[in-house]
C-alpha positions in Angstrom: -30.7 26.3 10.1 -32.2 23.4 8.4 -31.3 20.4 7.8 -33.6 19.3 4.6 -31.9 18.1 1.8 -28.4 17.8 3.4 -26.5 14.4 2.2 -25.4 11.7 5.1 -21.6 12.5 4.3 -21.7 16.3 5.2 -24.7 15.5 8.5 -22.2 14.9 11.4 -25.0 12.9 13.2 -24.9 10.3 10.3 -23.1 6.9 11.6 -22.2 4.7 8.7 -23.4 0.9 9.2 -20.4 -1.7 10.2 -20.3 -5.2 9.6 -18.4 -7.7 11.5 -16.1 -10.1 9.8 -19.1 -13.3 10.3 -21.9 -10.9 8.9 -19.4 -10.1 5.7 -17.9 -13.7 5.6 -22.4 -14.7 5.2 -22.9 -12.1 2.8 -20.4 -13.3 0.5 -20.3 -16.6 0.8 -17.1 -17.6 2.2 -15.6 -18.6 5.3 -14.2 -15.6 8.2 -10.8 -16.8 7.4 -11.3 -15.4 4.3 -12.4 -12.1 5.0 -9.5 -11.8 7.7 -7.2 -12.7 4.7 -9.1 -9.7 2.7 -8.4 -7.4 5.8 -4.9 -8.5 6.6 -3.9 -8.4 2.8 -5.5 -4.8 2.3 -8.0 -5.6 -0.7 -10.4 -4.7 2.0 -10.8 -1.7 4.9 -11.4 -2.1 7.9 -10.9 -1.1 11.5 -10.3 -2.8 14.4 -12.4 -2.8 17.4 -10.8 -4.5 20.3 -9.8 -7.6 19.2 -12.0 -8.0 16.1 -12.6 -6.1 13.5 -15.8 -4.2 11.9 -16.0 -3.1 7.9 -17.8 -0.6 6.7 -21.3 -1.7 4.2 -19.4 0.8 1.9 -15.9 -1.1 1.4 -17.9 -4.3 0.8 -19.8 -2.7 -1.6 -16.7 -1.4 -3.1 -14.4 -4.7 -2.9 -17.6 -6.5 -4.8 -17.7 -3.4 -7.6 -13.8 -3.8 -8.0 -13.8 -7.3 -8.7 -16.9 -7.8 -10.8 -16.9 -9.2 -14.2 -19.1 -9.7 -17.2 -19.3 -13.7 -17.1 -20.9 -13.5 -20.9 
């Protein structure tokens, strides 16, 4: 069986890239508190790890898709 060509959502070995709250807050610009207000408000995934919370590179992606507009 061969593995060529298969896509990373149907290879069961594929792990997805998580972000922590500080590595999203730097990526966009704003402060953690923010991103925990994302989280806790539900315009953004994520899932808690002990007592912090990881999201995935996907649901950033998403949230910034979701609330782009044409500024011209």
């Amino acid at each position: 069986m061969s593995t060529t060509g298969s896509s990373p959502t149907t290879n069961p070995s594929f792990v997805e890239r998580f972000l922590t709250v500080g590595e999203v807050a730097k990526h966009l610009r704003v402060s953690n508190m923010t991103v925990y207000r994302l989280v806790n408000s539900g315009q953004l995934a994520a899932v808690r790890v002990g007592r912090g919370y990881r999201i995935r590179e996907d649901d950033v992606r998403k949230y910034l898709q979701q609330r782009y507009m044409d500024a011209g």
